[in-house]
Backbone as CSV, one residue per row, in Angstrom:
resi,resn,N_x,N_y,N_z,CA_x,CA_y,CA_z,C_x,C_y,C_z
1,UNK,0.845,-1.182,0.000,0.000,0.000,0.000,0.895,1.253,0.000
2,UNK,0.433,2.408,-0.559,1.402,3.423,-1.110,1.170,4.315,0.111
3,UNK,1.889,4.971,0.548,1.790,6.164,1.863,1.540,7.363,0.917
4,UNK,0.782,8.171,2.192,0.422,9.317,1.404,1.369,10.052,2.213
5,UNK,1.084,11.337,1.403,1.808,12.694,2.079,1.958,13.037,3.390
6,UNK,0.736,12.670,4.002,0.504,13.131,5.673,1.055,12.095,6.368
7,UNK,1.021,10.500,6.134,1.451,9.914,6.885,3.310,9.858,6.728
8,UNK,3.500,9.966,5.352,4.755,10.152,5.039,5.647,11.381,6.416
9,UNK,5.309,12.843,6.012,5.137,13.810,7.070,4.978,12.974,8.684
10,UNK,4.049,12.303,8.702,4.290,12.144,10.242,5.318,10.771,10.405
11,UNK,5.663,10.504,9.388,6.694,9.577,9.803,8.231,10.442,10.211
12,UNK,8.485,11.582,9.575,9.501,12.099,9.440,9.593,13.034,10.798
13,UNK,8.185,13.610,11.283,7.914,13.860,12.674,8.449,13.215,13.786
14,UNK,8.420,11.787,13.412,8.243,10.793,14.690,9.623,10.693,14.702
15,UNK,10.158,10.945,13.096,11.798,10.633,13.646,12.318,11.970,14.441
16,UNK,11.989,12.971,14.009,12.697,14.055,14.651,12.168,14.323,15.896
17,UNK,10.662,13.967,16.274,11.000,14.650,17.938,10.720,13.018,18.978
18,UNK,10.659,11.706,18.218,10.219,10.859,19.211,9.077,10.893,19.720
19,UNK,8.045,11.472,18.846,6.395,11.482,19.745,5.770,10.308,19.059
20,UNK,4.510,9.768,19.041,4.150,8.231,18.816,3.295,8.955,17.367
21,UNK,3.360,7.542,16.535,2.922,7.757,14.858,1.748,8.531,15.150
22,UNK,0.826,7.624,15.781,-0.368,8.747,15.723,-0.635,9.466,16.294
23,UNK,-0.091,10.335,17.301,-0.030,11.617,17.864,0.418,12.765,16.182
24,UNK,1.628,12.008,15.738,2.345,12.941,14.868,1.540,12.920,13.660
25,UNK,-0.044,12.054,13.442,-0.450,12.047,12.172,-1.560,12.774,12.951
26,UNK,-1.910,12.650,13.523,-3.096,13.566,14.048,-2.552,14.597,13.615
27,UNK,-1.336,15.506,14.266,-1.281,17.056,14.180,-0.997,17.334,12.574
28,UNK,-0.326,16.362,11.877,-0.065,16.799,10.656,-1.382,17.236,9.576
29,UNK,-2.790,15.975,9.911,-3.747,16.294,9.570,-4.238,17.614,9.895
30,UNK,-3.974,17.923,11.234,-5.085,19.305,11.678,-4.578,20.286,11.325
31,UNK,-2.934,20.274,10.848,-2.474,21.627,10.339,-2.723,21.508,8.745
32,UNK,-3.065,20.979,7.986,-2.981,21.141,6.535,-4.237,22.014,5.993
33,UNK,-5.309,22.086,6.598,-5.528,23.520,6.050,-5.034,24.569,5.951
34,UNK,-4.328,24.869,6.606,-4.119,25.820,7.788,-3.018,26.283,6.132
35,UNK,-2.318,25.379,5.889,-1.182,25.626,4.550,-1.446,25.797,3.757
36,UNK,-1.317,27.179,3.360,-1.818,27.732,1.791,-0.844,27.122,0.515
37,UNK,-1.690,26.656,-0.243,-1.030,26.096,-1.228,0.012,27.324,-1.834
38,UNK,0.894,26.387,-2.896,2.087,27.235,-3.278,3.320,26.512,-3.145
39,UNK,4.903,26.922,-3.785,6.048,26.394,-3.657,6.248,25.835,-2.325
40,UNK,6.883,24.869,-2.342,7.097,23.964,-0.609,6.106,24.220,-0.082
41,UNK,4.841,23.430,-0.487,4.000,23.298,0.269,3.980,22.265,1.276
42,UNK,4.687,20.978,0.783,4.917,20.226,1.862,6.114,20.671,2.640
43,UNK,7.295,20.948,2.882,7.676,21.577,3.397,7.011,22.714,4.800
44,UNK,6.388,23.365,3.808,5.786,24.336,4.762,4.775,23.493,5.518
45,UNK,4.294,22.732,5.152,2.870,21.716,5.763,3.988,20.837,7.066
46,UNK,4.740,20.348,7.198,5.973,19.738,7.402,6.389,20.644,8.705
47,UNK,6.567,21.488,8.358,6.652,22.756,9.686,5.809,23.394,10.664
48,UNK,4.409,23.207,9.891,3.320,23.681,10.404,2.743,22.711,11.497
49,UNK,2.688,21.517,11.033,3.125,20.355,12.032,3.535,20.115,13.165
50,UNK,5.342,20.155,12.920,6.402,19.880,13.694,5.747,21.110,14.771
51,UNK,5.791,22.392,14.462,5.002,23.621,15.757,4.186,22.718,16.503
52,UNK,3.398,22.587,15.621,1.686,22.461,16.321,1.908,20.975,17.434
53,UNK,2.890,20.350,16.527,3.247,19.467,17.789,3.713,19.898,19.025
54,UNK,4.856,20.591,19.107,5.663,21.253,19.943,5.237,22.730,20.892
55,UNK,3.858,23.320,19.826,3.251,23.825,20.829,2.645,23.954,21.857
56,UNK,2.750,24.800,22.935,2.022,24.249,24.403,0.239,23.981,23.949
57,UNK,-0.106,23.466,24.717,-1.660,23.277,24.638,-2.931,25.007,25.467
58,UNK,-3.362,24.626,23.836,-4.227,26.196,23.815,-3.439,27.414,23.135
59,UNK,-2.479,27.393,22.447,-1.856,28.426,21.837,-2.314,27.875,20.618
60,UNK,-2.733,27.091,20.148,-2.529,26.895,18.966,-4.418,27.475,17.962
Protein backbone atom coordinates (compact mmCIF):
# COMPACT_ATOMS: atom_id res chain seq x y z
CA UNK A 1 0.00 0.00 0.00
CA UNK A 2 1.40 3.42 -1.11
CA UNK A 3 1.79 6.16 1.86
CA UNK A 4 0.42 9.32 1.40
CA UNK A 5 1.81 12.69 2.08
CA UNK A 6 0.50 13.13 5.67
CA UNK A 7 1.45 9.91 6.89
CA UNK A 8 4.75 10.15 5.04
CA UNK A 9 5.14 13.81 7.07
CA UNK A 10 4.29 12.14 10.24
CA UNK A 11 6.69 9.58 9.80
CA UNK A 12 9.50 12.10 9.44
CA UNK A 13 7.91 13.86 12.67
CA UNK A 14 8.24 10.79 14.69
CA UNK A 15 11.80 10.63 13.65
CA UNK A 16 12.70 14.05 14.65
CA UNK A 17 11.00 14.65 17.94
CA UNK A 18 10.22 10.86 19.21
CA UNK A 19 6.39 11.48 19.75
CA UNK A 20 4.15 8.23 18.82
CA UNK A 21 2.92 7.76 14.86
CA UNK A 22 -0.37 8.75 15.72
CA UNK A 23 -0.03 11.62 17.86
CA UNK A 24 2.35 12.94 14.87
CA UNK A 25 -0.45 12.05 12.17
CA UNK A 26 -3.10 13.57 14.05
CA UNK A 27 -1.28 17.06 14.18
CA UNK A 28 -0.06 16.80 10.66
CA UNK A 29 -3.75 16.29 9.57
CA UNK A 30 -5.08 19.30 11.68
CA UNK A 31 -2.47 21.63 10.34
CA UNK A 32 -2.98 21.14 6.53
CA UNK A 33 -5.53 23.52 6.05
CA UNK A 34 -4.12 25.82 7.79
CA UNK A 35 -1.18 25.63 4.55
CA UNK A 36 -1.82 27.73 1.79
CA UNK A 37 -1.03 26.10 -1.23
CA UNK A 38 2.09 27.23 -3.28
CA UNK A 39 6.05 26.39 -3.66
CA UNK A 40 7.10 23.96 -0.61
CA UNK A 41 4.00 23.30 0.27
CA UNK A 42 4.92 20.23 1.86
CA UNK A 43 7.68 21.58 3.40
CA UNK A 44 5.79 24.34 4.76
CA UNK A 45 2.87 21.72 5.76
CA UNK A 46 5.97 19.74 7.40
CA UNK A 47 6.65 22.76 9.69
CA UNK A 48 3.32 23.68 10.40
CA UNK A 49 3.12 20.35 12.03
CA UNK A 50 6.40 19.88 13.69
CA UNK A 51 5.00 23.62 15.76
CA UNK A 52 1.69 22.46 16.32
CA UNK A 53 3.25 19.47 17.79
CA UNK A 54 5.66 21.25 19.94
CA UNK A 55 3.25 23.82 20.83
CA UNK A 56 2.02 24.25 24.40
CA UNK A 57 -1.66 23.28 24.64
CA UNK A 58 -4.23 26.20 23.81
CA UNK A 59 -1.86 28.43 21.84
CA UNK A 60 -2.53 26.90 18.97
Amino acid sequence: MAKTTDQKLARRIQEKTGASYAKCLNHTREVRASVPDGPDYVERWFMAALHALNAPRGSR
